[in-house]
C-alpha angles and dihedrals in degrees: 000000000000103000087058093055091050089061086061109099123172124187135165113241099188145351128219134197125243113164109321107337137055126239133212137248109204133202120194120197125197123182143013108008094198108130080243122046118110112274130198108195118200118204137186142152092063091144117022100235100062098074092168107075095054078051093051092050095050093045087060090042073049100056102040088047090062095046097050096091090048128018096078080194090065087044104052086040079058092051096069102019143059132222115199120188127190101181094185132026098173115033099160091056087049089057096047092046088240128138083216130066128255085286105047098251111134100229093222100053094049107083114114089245119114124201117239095200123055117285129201110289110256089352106060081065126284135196094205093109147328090236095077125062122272098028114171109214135237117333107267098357129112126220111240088252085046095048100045095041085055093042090054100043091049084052105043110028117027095066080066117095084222143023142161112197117189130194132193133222146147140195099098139094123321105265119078116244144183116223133201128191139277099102091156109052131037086187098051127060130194126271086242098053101115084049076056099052092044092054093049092048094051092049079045089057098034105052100017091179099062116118105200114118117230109214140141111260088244099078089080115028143342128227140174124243097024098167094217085059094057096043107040075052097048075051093067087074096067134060096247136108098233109190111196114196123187111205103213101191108196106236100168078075085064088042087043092061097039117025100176090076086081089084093066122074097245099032093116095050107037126049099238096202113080097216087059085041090059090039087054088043092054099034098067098047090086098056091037090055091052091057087055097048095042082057101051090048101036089125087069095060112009088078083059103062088081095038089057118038098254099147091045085050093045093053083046094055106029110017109036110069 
């Protein structure tokens, strides 16, 4: 047991100002700590209303947390791969019940990335005013959250010959869904696209019975400044295969059933019932652990996107239509 807990690190990345005192963003590390070792990064608290997803970030730490004296297949997964987890993002925004940050910039509108294509009006990300929601910032120039998340992923990770990041979120549709970049473009996909479509295809095979749709971001909108863009691009650099994933969560399905949480300010984002809240909290694990494991493993199927036609099979199905 306590070699497991050796492999625990927790550092603050950043601190922000609200009032008259600073709070922390905080990072938390488990496994294997080698430059390059394989590391799956769970996010959450980008935007301040959507509370779950910091919740749904801290019930798998949780988790993992609890099976570390015990389960000896955590632990050997731990000896060659690396689990970050940056609970919240924006914890300013989460205290003043804002999607924004303590400056009004919407986080995930604040990368210095444009869109060439156009993007949804306001949403896809405007500098009109701060007043109105999804305001990007000042032009090149990163928000304190933006600045120390990227900081810590082109640190950590991308010494790393491979990476999945997800981040969870919540506030669209009500089906879960897994998002890719790009945000920015319907007409380019990533380099990566055919690893995409592989890892869809072995969830798909492994829990057949998974609803979650695996999509690029693009299908639905496009917005400026998306900070998965701009880092899965600042990944090119490097010679790394750097996998983003966006947890949706579809919260109209937990308005659906109670309208009245409308009324609240994060009643479109937040189940407001805690039984729905724990079924959130446990719904999600499955699909978390396979990221992990694909991870840890990524040397057993990776080598197969080429081999089969994965990129050519991902165009078909995402891209020509």
């Amino acid at each position: 047991m306590e070699s497991c807990a050796s492999k625990l690190r927790s550092e603050i990345i950043a601190h922000v100002p609200l009032d008259n005192q600073l709070l922390p963003i905080h990072a938390i590390s488990i496994g294997c700590q080698d430059d390059y070792a394989p590391v799956m990064t769970f996010v959450g608290g980008v935007h301040g209303l959507e509370r779950i997803g910091t919740q749904v970030v801290l019930a798998f730490l949780e988790t993992l947390l609890g099976r570390m004296s015990w389960d000896s297949s955590l632990i050997n997964l731990l000896t060659k791969t690396r689990v970050n987890f940056i609970p919240l993002v924006n914890p300013v925004g989460m205290a003043n019940h804002w999607r924004s940050n303590g400056n009004h910039v919407d986080l995930m509108r604040n990368a210095p990335i444009d869109s060439k294509e156009k993007t949804a009006f306001l949403v896809g990300g405007q500098r009109i005013s701060k007043r109105i929601p999804w305001y990007r910032g000042t032009e090149n120039t990163m928000e304190i959250e933006s600045q120390a998340l990227c900081d810590y992923i082109q640190r950590d990770v991308f010494k790393s010959p491979f990476s999945i990041v997800l981040d969870c979120h919540s506030g669209f549709g009500i089906t879960d869904r897994l998002w890719f970049p790009y945000a920015k473009s319907q007409l380019q996909p990533i380099s990566h696209i055919g690893e995409m479509y592989h890892l869809r295809e072995l969830f798909n095979q492994s829990y057949p019975n998974q609803n979650y749709i695996f999509e690029p971001q693009a299908k639905h909108y496009l917005c400026h400044g998306d900070l998965w863009d701009y880092l899965y691009d600042e990944s090119q650099k490097h010679p790394t295969t750097f996998l983003p994933l966006t947890l949706e969560m579809g919260s109209w399905r937990w308005v659906k059933k109670n309208p009245l949480q409308l009324l609240k300010s994060l009643g479109l984002y937040h189940p407001m019932k805690p039984h729905r809240v724990k079924r959130v909290l446990r719904g999600h694990l499955i699909m978390m652990e396979f990221l992990t494991r694909a991870t840890a493993s990524y040397e057993n199927w990776l080598v197969d996107c080429q081999s089969l036609n994965m990129a050519q099979k991902a165009t078909a199905l995402w891209y020509d239509k």
